[in-house]
N, C-alpha and C positions, 0 to 999 in steps of 0.2 A: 499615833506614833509613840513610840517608848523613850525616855532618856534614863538612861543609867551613870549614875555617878559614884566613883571611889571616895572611900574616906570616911572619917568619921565626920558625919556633919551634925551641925545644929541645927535641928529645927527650923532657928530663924533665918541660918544661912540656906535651906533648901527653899523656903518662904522667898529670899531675897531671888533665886537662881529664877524660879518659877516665875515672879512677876515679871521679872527682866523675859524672860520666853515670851511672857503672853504681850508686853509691850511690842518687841517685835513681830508677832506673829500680827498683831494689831496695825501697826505701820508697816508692815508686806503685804497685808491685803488691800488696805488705803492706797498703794502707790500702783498694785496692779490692775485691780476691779478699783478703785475711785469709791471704795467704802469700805469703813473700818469695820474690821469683822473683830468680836471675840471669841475668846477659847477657856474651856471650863478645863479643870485639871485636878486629877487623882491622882495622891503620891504616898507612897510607903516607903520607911526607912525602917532599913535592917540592922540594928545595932550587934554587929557582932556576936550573929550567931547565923548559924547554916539558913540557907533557904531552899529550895526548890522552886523553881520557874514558876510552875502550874499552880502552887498557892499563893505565890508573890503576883503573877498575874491577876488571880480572882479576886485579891484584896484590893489590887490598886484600880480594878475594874470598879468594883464597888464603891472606893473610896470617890472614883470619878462620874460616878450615878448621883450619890448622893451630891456633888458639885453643883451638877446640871438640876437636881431639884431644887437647890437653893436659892442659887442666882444667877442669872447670866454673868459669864465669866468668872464662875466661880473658885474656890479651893480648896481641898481638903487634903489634909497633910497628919499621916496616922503613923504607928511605928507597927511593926511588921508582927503578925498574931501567929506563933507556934499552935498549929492544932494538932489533938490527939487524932488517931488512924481513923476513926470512924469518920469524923469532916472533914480532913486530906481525900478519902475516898469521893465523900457527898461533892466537895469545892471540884474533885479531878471532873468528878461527870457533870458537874453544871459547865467549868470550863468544856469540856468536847463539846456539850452541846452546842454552845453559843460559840466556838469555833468553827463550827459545820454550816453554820447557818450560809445562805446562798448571798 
């Protein structure tokens, strides 16, 4: 799932938003299946400058891979990477690919 949040945030306040996510997401699964599940999570902040979906997607995709290699229930919380046209191109077609997939 995606969350998008307005504003100019701090770091530690997107840190703070995220834990509180994954606690719940932890105590919803406890209460429905009768086991605590966790949840890894990849997050990019865009500080005031343009994005485009499809790069801001492939970073937070990435930022949420690397989560999952690190630890169960991981985090990684990155600020959002302006690429020149040649990686916007390379990021668009690794996104379709990995959107097409069945």
């Amino acid at each position: 799932f995606i969350v998008l949040m307005r504003g100019s945030l701090a770091t530690h306040v997107v840190a703070a938003k995220l834990a509180s996510l994954q606690q719940a997401f932890s105590n919803a699964t406890e209460a429905s299946v009768g086991a605590r599940m966790t949840c890894s999570v990849g997050a990019i902040i865009a500080r005031e400058q343009p994005v485009d979906f499809d790069s801001l997607f492939v970073q937070a995709d990435d930022a949420l891979y690397e989560a999952k290699r690190g630890q169960k229930g991981g985090v990684v919380i990155r600020d959002f990477r302006t690429l020149d046209a040649s990686a916007r191109g390379e990021s668009a077609a690794a996104f379709g690919a990995v959107r097409n997939l069945p």
